[in-house]
C-alpha positions as CSV (number, residue, x, y, z in Angstrom):
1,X,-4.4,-57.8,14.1
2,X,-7.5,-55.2,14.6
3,X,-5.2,-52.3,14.7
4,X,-3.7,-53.7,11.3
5,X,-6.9,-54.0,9.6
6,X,-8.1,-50.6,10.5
7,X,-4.4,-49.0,9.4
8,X,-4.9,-50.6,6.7
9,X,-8.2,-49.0,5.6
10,X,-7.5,-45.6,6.7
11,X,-4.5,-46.0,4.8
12,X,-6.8,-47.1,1.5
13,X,-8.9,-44.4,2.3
14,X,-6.7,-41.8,2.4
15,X,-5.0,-42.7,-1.3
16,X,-8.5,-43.2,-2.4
17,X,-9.3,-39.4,-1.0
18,X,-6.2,-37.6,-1.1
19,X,-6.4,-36.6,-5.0
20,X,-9.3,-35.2,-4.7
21,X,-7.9,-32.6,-2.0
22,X,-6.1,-29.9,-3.4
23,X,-2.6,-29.0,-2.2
24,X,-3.0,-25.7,-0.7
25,X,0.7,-25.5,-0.9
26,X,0.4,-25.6,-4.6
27,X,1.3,-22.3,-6.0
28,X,2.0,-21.0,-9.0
29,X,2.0,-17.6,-9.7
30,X,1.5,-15.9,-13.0
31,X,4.5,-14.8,-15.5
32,X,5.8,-11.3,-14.3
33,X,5.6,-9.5,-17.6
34,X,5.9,-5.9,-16.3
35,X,9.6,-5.3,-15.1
36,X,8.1,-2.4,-13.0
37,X,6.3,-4.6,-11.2
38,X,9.7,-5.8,-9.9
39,X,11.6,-2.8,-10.2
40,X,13.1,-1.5,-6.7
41,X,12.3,2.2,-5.9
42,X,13.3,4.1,-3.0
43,X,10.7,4.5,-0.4
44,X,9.3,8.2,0.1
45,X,7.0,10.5,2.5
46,X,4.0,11.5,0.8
47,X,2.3,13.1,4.0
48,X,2.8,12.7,7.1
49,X,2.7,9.5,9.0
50,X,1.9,8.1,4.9
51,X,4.6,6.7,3.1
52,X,5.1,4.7,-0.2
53,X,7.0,1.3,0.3
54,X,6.0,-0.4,-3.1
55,X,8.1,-1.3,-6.5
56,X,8.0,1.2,-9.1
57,X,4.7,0.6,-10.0
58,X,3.2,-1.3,-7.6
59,X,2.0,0.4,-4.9
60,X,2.1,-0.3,-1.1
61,X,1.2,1.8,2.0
62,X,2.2,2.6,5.2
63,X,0.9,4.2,7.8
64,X,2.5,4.6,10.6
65,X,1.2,5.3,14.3
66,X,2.2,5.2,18.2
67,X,0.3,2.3,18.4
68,X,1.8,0.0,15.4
69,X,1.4,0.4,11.3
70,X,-0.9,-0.8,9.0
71,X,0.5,-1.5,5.9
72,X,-1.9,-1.4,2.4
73,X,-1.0,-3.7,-0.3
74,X,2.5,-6.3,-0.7
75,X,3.1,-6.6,-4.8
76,X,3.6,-10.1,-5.8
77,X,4.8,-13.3,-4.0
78,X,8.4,-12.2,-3.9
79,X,7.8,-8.8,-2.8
80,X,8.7,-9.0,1.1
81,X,12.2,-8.4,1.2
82,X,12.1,-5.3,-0.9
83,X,9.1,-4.1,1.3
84,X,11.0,-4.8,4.9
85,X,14.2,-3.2,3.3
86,X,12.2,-0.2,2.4
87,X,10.4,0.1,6.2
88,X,13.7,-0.5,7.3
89,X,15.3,2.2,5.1
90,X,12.9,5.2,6.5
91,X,13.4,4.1,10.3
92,X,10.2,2.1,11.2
93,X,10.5,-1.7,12.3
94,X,8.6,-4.1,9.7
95,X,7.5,-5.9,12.6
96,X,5.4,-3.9,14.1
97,X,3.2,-4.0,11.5
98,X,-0.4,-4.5,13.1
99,X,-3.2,-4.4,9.9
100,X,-3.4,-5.7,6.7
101,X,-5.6,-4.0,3.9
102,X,-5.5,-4.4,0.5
103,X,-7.3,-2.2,-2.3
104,X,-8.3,-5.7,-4.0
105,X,-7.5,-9.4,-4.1
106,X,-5.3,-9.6,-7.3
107,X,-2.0,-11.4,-7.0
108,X,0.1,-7.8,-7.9
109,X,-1.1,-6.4,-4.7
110,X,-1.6,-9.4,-2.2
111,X,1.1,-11.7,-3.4
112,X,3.2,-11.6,-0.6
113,X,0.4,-11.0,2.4
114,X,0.2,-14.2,4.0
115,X,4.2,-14.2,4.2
116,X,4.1,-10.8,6.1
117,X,1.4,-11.8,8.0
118,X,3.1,-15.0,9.3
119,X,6.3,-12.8,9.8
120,X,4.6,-9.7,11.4
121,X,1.5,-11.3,13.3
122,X,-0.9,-8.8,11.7
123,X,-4.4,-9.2,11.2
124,X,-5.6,-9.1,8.0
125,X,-8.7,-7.1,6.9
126,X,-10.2,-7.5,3.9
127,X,-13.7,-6.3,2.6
128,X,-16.4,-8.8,2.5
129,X,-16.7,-9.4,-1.5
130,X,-12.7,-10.1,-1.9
131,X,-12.3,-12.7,1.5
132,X,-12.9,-15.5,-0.4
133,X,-10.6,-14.6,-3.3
134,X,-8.1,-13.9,-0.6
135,X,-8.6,-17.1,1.1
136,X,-8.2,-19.5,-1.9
137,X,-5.1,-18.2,-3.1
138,X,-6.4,-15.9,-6.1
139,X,-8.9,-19.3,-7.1
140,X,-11.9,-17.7,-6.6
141,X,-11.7,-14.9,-9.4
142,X,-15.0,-14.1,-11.5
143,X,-12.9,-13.7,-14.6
144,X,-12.6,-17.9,-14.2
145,X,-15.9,-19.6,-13.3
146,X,-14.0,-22.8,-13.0
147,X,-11.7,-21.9,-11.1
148,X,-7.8,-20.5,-11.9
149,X,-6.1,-22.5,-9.8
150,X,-3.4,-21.1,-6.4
151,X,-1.4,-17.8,-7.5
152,X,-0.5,-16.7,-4.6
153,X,-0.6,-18.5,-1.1
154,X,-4.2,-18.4,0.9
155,X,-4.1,-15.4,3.2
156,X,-7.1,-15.9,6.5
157,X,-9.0,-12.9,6.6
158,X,-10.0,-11.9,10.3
159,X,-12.0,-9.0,9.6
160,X,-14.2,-8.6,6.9
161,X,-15.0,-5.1,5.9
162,X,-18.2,-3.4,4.6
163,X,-18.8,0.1,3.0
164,X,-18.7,2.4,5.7
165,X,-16.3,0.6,8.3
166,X,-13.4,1.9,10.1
167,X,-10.5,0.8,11.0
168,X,-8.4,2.2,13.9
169,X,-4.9,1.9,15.0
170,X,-3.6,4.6,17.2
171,X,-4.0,8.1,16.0
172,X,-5.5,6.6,12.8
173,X,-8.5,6.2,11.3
174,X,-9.4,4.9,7.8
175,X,-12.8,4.4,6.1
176,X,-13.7,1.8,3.9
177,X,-15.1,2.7,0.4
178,X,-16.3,-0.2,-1.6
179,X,-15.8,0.2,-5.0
180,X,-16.5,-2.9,-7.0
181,X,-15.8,-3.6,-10.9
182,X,-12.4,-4.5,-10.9
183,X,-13.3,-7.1,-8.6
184,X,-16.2,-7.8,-6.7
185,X,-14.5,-6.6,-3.3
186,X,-12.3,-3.4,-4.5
187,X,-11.8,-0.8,-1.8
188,X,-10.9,2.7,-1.4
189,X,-9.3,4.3,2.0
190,X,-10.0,8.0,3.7
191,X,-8.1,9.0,6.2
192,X,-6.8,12.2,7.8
193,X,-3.2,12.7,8.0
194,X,-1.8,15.5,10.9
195,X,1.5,17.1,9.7
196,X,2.7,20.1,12.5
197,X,-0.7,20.6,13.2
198,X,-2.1,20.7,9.4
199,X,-4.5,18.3,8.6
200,X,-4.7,16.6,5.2
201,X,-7.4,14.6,3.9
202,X,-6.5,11.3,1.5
203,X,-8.2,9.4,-0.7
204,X,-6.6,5.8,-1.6
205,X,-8.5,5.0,-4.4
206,X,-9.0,1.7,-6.4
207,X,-9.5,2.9,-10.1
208,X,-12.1,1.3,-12.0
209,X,-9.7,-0.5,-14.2
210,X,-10.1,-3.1,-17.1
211,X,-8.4,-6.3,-16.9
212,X,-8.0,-8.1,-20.8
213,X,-11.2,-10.4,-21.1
214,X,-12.8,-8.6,-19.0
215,X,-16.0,-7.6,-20.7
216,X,-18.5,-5.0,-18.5
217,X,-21.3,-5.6,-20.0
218,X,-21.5,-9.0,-18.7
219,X,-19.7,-11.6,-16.8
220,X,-20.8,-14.8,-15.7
221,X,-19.0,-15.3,-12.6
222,X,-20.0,-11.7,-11.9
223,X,-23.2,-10.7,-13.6
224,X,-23.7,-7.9,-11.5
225,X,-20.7,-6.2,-13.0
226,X,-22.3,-3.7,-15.2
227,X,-24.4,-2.1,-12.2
228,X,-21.0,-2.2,-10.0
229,X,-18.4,-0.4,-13.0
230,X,-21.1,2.2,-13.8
231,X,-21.9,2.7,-9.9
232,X,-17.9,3.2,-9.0
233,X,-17.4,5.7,-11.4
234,X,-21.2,7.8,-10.0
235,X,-19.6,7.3,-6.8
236,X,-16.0,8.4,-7.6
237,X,-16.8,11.6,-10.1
238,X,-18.3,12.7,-6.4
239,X,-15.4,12.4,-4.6
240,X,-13.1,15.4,-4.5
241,X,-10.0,14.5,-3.0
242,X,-6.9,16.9,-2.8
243,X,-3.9,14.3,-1.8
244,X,-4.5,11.3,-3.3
245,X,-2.9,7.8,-4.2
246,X,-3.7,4.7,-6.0
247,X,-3.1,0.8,-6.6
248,X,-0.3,1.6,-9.2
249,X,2.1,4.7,-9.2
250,X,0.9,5.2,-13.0
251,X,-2.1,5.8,-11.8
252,X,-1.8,9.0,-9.8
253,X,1.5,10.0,-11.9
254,X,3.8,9.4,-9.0
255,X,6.9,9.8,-11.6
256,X,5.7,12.5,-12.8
257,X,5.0,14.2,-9.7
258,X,8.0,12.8,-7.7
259,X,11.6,11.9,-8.2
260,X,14.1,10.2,-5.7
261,X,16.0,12.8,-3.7
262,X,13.2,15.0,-4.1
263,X,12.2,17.1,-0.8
264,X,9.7,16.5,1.3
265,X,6.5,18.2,-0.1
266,X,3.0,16.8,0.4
267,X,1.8,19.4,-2.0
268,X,3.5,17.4,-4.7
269,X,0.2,15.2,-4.5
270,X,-2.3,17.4,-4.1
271,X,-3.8,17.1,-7.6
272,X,-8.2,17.6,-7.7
273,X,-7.6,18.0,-11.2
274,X,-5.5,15.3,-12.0
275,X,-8.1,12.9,-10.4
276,X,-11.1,14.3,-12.1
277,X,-8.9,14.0,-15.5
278,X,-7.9,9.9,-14.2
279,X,-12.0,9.2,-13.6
280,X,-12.8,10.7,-17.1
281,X,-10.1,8.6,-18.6
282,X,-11.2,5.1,-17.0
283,X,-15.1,6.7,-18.1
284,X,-14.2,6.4,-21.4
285,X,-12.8,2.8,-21.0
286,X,-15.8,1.3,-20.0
287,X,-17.7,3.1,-21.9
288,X,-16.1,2.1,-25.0
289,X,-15.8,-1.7,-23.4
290,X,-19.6,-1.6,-23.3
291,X,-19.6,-0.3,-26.6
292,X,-17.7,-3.2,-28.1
293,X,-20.0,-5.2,-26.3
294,X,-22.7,-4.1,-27.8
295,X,-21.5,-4.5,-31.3
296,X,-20.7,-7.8,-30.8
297,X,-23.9,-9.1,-30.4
């Protein structure tokens, strides 16, 4: 009779406390309104042990080494297939995939992350500022103080990354840039890739990007955002890259610079000017966002 009694109340309790638990398993993921985000598009060498594995516009790394791969950004939720196919397609195995980065915690570039990470064992590595958003499923985003609810499925962070840190698999090494605006924990890679005893310096960079609502001036989940947009763009007019990538292939041209069946050429993507001309452009953006701002008041 005890034990009946004391089922009983656990069992109360547990209706009593269950709604206010939310179902992590909850998760519904934004509209895709770009088609590129979904389009396929053939995987390609940029330089050396670098490759691009993404959609068409959505960009995702790998990095390849004698030790494992560390692969940088997934797309959205639905993106793993298309990513394994494209691993698969230049002669790598998906599962020995080792890291996980990402250049920031939105759902277009971590969507599918905690589904490779189950599949592929990898530890994920995120910096410091974007764990949480990471962790909650896209929930935690300064652009909704009240929360926006599970986008993509919770991904654990096991490393989280400051400015300065490097990660090393192999033969690589990357450093961690933090470049906050377009969210409080964006990120931008270096590295040195070797190619027949060349070496090439990259940048992956996270551009300093607007997102609609978004006003620089001032946020309240983020109030510090002025001092981190204006900071970004000091820190990036500084940089002076020769290969470089981004978070999207719009943003470093890829179709311009590349088509499928092209030859091998990391040349292709050494581009200083086009990356001074990118930083002026998202300059202008803010500046004028501010601008708006301002008026408005």
């Amino acid at each position: 009779m005890r034990w009946n009694v004391f089922a009983a109340a656990t069992l109360a309790a547990a209706i009593i406390v269950s709604p206010l638990v939310p179902d992590a398993q909850t998760v519904t993921p934004p509209p895709v309104k770009n088609p590129n985000y979904v389009k396929p598009f053939p995987p390609l060498r940029i330089v050396a042990n670098l490759y691009y594995v993404g959609t068409y516009d959505l960009a995702v790394y790998l990095i390849t080494t004698k030790e494992g791969h560390i692969l940088i950004n997934t797309g959205i939720n639905d993106s793993t297939a298309a990513i394994k196919a494209n691993i698969e397609t230049l002669g790598f195995k998906f599962e020995d995939i080792k890291i996980l980065l990402a250049t920031h915690g939105h759902w277009d570039h971590v969507g599918a992350m905690a589904e490779i990470k189950k599949m592929t064992g990898a530890r994920m590595m995120m910096h410091e500022d974007d764990a949480s958003l990471l962790e909650s499923g896209g929930n935690l985003d300064f652009r909704f103080p009240d929360g926006r609810g599970t986008i993509y499925p919770p991904i654990k962070v096991d490393r989280r990354l400051k400015e300065g840190d490097k990660v090393r698999l192999g033969e690589a090494e990357l450093t961690i840039i933090h470049h906050p605006g377009h969210t409080k924990g964006a990120s931008s890679f270096t590295f040195t890739a070797r190619d027949g005893g060349k070496a090439f310096p990259v940048l992956i960079v996270n551009m300093p990007t607007i997102n609609p609502g978004v006003s620089v001036a001032a946020m309240p989940g983020f109030p510090a955002i002025n001092d981190a947009y204006l900071g970004t763009l000091a820190r990036q007019k500084k940089l002076a890259p020769g290969i470089w990538v981004s978070s999207h292939a719009g943003h470093f041209n890829l179709h311009q610079k590349y088509k499928p069946g092209d030859p091998y050429d990391p040349e292709r993507f050494n581009d200083p000017n086009g990356y001074g001309a990118k930083i002026q452009f998202y300059e202008k953006l803010v500046q004028a966002n501010l601008k708006k701002s301002q008026e408005s008041k």
